[in-house]
CHARMM-style PDB file with segment names, atoms N, HN, CA, C and O in Angstrom:
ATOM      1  N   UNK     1     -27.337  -2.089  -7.649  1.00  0.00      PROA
ATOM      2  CA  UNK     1     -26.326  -1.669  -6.700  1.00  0.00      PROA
ATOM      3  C   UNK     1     -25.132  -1.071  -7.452  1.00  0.00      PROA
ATOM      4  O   UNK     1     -24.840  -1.709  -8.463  1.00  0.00      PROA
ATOM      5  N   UNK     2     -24.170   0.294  -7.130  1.00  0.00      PROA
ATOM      6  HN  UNK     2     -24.408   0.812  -6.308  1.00  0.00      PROA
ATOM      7  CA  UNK     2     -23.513   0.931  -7.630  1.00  0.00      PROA
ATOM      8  C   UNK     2     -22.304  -0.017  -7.114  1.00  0.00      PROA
ATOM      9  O   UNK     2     -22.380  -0.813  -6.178  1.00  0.00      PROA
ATOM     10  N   UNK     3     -21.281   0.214  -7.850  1.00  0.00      PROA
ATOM     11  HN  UNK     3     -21.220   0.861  -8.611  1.00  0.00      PROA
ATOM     12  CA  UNK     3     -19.643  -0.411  -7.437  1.00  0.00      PROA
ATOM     13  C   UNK     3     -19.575   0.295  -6.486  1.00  0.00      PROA
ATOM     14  O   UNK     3     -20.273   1.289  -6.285  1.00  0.00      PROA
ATOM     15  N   UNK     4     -18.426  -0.289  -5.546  1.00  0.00      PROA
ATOM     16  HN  UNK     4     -17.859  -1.096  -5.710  1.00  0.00      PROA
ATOM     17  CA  UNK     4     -17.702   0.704  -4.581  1.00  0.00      PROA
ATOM     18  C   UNK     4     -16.147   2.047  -5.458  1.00  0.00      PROA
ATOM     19  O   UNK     4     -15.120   1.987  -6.134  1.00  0.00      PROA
ATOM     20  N   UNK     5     -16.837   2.811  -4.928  1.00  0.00      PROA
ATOM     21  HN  UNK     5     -17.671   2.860  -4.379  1.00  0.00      PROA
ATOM     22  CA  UNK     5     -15.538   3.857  -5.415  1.00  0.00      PROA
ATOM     23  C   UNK     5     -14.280   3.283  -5.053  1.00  0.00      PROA
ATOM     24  O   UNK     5     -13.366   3.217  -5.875  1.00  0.00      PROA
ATOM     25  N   UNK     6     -14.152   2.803  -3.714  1.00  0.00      PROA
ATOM     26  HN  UNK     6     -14.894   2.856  -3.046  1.00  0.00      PROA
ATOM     27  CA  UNK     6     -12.851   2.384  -2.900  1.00  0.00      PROA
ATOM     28  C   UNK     6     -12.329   0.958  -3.644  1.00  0.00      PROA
ATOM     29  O   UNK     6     -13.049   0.153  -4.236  1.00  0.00      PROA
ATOM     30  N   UNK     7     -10.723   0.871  -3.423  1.00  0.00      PROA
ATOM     31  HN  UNK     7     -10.138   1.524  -2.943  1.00  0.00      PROA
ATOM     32  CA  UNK     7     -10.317  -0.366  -4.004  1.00  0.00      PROA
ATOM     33  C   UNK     7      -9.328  -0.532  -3.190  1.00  0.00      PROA
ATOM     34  O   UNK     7      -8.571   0.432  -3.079  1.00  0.00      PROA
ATOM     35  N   UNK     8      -9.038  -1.727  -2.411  1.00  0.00      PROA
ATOM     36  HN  UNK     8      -9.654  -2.510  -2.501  1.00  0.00      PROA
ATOM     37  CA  UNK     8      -7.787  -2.519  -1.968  1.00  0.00      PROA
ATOM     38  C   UNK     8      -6.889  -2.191  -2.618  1.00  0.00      PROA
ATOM     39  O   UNK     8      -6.977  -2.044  -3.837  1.00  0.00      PROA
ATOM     40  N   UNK     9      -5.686  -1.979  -1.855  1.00  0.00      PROA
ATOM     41  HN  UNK     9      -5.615  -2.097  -0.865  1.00  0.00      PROA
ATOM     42  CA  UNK     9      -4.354  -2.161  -2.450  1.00  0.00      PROA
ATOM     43  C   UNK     9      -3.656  -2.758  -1.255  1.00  0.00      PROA
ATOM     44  O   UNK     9      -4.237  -2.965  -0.190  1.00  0.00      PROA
ATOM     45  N   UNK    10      -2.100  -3.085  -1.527  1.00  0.00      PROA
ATOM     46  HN  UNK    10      -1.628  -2.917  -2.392  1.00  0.00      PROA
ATOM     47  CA  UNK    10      -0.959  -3.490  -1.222  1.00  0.00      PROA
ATOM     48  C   UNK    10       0.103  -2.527  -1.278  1.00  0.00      PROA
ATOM     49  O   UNK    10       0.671  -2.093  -2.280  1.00  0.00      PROA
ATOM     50  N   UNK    11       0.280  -2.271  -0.165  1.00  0.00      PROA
ATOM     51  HN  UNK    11      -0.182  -2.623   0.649  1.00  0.00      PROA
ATOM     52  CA  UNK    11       1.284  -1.937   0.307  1.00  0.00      PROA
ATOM     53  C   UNK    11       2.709  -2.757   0.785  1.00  0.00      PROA
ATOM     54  O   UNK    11       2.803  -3.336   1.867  1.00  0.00      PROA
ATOM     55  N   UNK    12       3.952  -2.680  -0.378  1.00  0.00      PROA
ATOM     56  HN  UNK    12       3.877  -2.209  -1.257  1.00  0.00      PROA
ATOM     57  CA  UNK    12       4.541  -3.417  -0.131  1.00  0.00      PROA
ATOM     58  C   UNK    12       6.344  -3.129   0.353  1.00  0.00      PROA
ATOM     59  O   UNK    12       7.085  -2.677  -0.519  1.00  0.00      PROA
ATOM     60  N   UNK    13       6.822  -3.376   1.523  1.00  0.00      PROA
ATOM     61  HN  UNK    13       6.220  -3.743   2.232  1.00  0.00      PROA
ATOM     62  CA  UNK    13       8.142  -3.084   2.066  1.00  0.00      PROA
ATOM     63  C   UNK    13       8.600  -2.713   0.558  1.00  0.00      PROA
ATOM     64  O   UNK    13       8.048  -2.993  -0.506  1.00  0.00      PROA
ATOM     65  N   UNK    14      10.136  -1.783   0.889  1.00  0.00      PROA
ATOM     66  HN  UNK    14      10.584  -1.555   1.753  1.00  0.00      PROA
ATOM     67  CA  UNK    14      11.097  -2.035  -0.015  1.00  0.00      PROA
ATOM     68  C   UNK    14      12.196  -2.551   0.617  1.00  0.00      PROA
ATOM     69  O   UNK    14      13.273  -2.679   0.035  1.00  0.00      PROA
ATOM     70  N   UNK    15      12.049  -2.803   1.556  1.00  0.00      PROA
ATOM     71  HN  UNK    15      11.174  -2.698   2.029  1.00  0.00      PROA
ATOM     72  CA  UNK    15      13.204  -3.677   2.410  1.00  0.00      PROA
ATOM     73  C   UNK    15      13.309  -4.751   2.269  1.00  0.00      PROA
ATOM     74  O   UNK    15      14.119  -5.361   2.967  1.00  0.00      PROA
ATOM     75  N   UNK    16      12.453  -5.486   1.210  1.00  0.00      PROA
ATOM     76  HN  UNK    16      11.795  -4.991   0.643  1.00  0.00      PROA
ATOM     77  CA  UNK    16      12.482  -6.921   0.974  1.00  0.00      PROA
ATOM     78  C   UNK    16      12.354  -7.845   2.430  1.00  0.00      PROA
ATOM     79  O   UNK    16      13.032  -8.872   2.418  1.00  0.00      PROA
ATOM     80  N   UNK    17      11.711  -7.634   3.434  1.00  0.00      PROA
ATOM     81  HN  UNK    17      11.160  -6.800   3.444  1.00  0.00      PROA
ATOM     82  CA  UNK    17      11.243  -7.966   4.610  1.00  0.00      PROA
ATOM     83  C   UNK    17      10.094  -9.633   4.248  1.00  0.00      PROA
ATOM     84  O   UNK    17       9.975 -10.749   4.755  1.00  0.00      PROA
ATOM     85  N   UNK    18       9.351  -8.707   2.861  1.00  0.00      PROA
ATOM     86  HN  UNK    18       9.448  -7.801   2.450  1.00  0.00      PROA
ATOM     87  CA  UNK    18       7.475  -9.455   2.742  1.00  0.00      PROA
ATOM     88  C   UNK    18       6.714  -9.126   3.239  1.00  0.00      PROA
ATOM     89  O   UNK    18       5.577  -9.580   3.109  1.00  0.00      PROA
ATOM     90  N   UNK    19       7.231  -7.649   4.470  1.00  0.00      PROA
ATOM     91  HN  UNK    19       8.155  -7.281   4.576  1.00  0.00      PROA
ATOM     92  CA  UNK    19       5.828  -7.385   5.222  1.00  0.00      PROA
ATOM     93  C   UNK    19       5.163  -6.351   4.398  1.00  0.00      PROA
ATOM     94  O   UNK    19       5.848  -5.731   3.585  1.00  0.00      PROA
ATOM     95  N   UNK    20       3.708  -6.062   4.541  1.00  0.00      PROA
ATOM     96  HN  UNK    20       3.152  -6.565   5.201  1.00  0.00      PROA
ATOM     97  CA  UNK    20       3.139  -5.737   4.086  1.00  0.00      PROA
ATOM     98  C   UNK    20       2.205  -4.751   4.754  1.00  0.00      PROA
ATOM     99  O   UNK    20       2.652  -4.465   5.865  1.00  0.00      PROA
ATOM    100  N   UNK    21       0.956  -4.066   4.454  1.00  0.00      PROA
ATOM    101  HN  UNK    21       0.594  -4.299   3.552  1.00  0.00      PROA
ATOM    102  CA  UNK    21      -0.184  -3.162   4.719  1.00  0.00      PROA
ATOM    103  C   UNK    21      -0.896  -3.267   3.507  1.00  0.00      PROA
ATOM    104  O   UNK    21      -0.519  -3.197   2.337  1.00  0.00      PROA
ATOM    105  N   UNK    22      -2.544  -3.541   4.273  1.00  0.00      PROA
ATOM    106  HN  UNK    22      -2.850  -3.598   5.223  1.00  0.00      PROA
ATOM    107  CA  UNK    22      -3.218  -3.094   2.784  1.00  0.00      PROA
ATOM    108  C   UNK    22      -3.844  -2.346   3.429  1.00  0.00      PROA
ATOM    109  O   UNK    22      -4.051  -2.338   4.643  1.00  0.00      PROA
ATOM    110  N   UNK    23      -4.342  -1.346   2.250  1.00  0.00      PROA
ATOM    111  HN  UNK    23      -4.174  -1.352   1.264  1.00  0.00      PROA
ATOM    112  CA  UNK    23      -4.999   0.133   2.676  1.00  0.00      PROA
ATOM    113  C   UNK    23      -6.383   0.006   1.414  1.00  0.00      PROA
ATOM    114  O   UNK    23      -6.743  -0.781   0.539  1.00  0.00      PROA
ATOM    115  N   UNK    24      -6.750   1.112   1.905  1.00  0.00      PROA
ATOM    116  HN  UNK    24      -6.458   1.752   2.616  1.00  0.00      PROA
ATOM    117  CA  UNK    24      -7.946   2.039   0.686  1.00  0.00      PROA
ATOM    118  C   UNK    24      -7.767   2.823  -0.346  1.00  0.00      PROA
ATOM    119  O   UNK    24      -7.491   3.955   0.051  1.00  0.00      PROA
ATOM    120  N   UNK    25      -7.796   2.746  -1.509  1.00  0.00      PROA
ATOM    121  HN  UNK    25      -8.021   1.827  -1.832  1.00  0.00      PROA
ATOM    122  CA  UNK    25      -7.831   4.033  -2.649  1.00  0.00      PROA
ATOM    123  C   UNK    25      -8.880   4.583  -3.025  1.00  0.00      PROA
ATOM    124  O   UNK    25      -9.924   3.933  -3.081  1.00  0.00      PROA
ATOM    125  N   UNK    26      -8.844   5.529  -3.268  1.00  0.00      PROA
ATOM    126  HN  UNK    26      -7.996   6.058  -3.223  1.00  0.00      PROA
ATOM    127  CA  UNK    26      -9.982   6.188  -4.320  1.00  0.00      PROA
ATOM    128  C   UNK    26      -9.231   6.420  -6.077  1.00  0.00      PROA
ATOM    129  O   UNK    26      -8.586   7.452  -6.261  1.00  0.00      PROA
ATOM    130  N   UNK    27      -9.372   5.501  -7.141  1.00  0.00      PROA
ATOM    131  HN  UNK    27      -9.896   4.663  -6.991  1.00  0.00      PROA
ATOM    132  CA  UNK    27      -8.967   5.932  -7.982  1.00  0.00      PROA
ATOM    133  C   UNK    27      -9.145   6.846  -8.640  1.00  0.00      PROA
ATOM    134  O   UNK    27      -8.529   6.985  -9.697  1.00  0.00      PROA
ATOM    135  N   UNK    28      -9.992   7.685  -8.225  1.00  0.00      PROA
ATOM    136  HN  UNK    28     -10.492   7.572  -7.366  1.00  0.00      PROA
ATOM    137  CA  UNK    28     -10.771   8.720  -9.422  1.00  0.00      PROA
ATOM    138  C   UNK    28      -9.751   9.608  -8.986  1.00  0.00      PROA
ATOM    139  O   UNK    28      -8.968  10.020  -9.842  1.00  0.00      PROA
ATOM    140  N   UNK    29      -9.549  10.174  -7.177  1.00  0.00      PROA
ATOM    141  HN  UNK    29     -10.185   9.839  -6.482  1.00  0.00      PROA
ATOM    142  CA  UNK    29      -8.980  10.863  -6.749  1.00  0.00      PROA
ATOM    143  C   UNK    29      -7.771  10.723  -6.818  1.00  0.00      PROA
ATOM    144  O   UNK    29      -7.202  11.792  -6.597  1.00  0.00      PROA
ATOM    145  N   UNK    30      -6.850   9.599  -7.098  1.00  0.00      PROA
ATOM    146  HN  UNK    30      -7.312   8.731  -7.277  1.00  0.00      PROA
ATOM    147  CA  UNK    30      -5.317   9.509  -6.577  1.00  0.00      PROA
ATOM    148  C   UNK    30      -5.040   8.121  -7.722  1.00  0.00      PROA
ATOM    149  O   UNK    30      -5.214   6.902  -7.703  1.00  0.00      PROA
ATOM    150  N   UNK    31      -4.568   9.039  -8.573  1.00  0.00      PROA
ATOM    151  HN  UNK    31      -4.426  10.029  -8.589  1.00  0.00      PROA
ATOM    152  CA  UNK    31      -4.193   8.451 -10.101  1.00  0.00      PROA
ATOM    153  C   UNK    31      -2.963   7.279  -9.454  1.00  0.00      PROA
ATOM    154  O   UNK    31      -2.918   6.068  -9.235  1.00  0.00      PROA
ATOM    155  N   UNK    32      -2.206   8.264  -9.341  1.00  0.00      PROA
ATOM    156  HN  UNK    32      -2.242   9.247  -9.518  1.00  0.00      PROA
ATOM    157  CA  UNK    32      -1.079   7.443  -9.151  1.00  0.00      PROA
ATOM    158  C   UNK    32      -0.689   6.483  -7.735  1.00  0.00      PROA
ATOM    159  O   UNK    32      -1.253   6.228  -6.672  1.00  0.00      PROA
ATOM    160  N   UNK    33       0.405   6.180  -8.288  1.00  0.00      PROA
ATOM    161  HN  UNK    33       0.863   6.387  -9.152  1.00  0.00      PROA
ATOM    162  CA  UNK    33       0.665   5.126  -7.263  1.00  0.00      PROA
ATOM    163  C   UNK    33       0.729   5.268  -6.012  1.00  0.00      PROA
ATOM    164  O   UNK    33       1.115   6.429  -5.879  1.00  0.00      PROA
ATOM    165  N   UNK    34       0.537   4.625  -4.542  1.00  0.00      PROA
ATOM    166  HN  UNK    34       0.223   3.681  -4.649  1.00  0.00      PROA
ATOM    167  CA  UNK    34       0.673   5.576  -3.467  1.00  0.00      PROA
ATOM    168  C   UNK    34       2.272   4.681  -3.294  1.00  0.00      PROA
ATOM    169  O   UNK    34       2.664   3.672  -3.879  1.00  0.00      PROA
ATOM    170  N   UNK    35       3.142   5.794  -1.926  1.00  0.00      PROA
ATOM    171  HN  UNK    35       2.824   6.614  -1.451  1.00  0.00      PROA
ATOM    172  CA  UNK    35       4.092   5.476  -1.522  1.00  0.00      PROA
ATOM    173  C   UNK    35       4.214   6.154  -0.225  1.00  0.00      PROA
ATOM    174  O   UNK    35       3.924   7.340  -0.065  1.00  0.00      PROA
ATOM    175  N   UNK    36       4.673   5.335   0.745  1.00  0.00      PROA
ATOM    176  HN  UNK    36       4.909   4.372   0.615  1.00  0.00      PROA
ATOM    177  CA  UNK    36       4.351   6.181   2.103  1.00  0.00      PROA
ATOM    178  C   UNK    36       5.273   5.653   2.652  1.00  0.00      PROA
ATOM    179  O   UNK    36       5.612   4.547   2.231  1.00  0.00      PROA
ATOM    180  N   UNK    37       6.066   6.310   3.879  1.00  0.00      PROA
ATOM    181  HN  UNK    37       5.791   7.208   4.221  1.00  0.00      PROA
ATOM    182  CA  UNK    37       7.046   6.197   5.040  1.00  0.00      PROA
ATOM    183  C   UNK    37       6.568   5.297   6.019  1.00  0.00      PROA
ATOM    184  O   UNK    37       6.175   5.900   7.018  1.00  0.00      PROA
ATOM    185  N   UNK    38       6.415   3.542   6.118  1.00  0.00      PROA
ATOM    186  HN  UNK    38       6.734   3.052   5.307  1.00  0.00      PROA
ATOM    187  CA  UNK    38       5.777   2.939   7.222  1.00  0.00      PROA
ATOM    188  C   UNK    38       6.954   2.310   8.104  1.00  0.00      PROA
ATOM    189  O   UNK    38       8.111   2.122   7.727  1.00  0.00      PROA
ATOM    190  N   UNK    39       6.410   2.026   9.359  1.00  0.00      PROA
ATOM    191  HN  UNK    39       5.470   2.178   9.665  1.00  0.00      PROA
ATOM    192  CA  UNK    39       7.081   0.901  10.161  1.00  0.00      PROA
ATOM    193  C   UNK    39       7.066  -0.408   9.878  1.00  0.00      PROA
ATOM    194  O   UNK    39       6.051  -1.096   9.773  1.00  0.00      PROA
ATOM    195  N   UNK    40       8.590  -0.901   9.705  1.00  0.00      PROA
ATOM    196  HN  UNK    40       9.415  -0.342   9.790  1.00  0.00      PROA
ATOM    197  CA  UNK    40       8.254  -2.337   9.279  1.00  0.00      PROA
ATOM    198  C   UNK    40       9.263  -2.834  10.470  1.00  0.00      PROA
ATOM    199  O   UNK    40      10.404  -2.457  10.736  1.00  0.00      PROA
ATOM    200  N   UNK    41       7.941  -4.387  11.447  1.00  0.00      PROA
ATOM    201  HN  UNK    41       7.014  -4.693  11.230  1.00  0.00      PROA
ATOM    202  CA  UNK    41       8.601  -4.447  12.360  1.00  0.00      PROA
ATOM    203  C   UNK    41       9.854  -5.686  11.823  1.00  0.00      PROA
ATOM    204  O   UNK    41      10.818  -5.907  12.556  1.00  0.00      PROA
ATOM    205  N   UNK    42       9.719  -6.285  10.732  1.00  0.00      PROA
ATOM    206  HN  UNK    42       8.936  -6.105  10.136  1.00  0.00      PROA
ATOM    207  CA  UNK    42      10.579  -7.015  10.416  1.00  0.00      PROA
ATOM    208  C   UNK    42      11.525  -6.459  10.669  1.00  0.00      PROA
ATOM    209  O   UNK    42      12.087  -6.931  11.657  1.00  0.00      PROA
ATOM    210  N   UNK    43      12.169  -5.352  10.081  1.00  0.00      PROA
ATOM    211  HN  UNK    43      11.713  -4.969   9.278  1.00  0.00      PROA
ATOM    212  CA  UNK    43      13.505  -4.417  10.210  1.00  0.00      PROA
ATOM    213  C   UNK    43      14.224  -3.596  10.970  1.00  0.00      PROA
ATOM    214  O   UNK    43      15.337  -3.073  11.018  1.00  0.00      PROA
ATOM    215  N   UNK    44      12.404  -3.709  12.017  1.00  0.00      PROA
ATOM    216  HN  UNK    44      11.500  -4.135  11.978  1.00  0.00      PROA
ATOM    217  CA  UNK    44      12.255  -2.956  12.989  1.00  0.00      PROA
ATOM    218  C   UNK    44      12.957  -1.568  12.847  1.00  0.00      PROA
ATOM    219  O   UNK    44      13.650  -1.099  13.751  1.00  0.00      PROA
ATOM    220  N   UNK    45      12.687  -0.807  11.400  1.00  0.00      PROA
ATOM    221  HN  UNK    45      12.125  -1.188  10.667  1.00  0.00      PROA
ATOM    222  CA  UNK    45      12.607   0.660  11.567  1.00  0.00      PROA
ATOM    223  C   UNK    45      11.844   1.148  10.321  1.00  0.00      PROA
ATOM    224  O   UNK    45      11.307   0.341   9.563  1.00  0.00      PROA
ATOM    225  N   UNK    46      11.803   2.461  10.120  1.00  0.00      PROA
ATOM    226  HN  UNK    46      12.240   3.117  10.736  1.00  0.00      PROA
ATOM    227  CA  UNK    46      11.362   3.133   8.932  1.00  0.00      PROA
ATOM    228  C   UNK    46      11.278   3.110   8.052  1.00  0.00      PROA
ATOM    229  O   UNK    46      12.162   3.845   7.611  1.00  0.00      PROA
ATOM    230  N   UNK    47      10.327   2.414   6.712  1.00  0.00      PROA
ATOM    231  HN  UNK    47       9.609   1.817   7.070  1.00  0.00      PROA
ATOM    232  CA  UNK    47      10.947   2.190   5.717  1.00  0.00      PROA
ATOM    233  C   UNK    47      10.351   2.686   4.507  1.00  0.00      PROA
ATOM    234  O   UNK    47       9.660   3.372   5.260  1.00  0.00      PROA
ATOM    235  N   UNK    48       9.878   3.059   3.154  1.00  0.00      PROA
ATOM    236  HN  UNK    48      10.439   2.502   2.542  1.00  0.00      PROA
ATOM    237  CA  UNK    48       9.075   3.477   1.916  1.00  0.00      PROA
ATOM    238  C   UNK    48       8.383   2.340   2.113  1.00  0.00      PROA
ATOM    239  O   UNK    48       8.984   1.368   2.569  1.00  0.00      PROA
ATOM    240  N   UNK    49       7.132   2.266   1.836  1.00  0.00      PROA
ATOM    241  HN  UNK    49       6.644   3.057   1.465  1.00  0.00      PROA
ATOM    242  CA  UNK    49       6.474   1.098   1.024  1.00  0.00      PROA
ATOM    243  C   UNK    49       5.805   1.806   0.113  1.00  0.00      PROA
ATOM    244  O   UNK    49       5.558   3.010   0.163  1.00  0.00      PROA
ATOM    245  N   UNK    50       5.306   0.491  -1.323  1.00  0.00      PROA
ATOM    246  HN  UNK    50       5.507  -0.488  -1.364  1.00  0.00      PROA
ATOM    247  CA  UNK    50       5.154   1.205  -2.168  1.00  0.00      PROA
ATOM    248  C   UNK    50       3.824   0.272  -2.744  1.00  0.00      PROA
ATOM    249  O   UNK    50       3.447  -0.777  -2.221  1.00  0.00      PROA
ATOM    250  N   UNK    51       3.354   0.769  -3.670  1.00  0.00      PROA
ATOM    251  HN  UNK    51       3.660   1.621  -4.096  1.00  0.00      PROA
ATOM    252  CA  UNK    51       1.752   0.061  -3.755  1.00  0.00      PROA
ATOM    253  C   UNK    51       2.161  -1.032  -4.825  1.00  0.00      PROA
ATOM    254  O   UNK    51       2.859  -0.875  -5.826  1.00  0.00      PROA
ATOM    255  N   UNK    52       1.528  -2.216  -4.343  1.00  0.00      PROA
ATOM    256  HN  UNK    52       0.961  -2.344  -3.529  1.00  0.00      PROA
ATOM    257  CA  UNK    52       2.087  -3.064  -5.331  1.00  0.00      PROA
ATOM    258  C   UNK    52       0.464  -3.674  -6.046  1.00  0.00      PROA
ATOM    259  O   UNK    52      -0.468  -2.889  -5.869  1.00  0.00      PROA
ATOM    260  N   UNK    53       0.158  -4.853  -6.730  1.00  0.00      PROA
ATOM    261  HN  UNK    53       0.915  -5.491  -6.873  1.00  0.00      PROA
ATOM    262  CA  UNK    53      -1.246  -5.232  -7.324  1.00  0.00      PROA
ATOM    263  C   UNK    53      -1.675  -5.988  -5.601  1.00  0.00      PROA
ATOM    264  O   UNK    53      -0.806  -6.549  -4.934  1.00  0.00      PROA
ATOM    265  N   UNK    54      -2.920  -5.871  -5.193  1.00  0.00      PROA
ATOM    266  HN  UNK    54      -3.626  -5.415  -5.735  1.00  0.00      PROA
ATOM    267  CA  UNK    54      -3.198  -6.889  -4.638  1.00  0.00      PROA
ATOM    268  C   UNK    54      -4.097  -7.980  -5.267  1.00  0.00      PROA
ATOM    269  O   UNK    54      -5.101  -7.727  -5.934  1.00  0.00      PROA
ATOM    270  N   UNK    55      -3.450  -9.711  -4.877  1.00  0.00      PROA
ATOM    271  HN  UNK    55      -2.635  -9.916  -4.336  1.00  0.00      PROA
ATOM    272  CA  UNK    55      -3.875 -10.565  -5.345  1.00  0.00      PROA
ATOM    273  C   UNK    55      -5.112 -11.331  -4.778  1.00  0.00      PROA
ATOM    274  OT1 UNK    55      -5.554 -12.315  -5.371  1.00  0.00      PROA
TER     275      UNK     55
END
């Protein structure tokens, strides 16, 4: 059986909330770190999250 290409990550507030998202990567395709514009309802508005290790 081949590995999976795809790998878990963490997606983590920078609002210091703790909330979180985990998503999908492809590392081959997307070297770097991801960072994306999400809703965090802790703060209840807009915020960066940024990829952190998932444990």
């Amino acid at each position: 059986m081949a590995k999976p290409t795809t790998i878990l990550v963490k997606l983590e507030s920078t609002a210091d909330t703790g909330y979180y998202y985990v998503t999908q990567k492809n590392p081959r395709t997307q070297t770097e770190k991801l960072s994306f514009r999400k809703y965090d309802p802790v703060a209840r508005k807009h915020v960066v999250f940024k990829e952190v290790r998932l444990k």
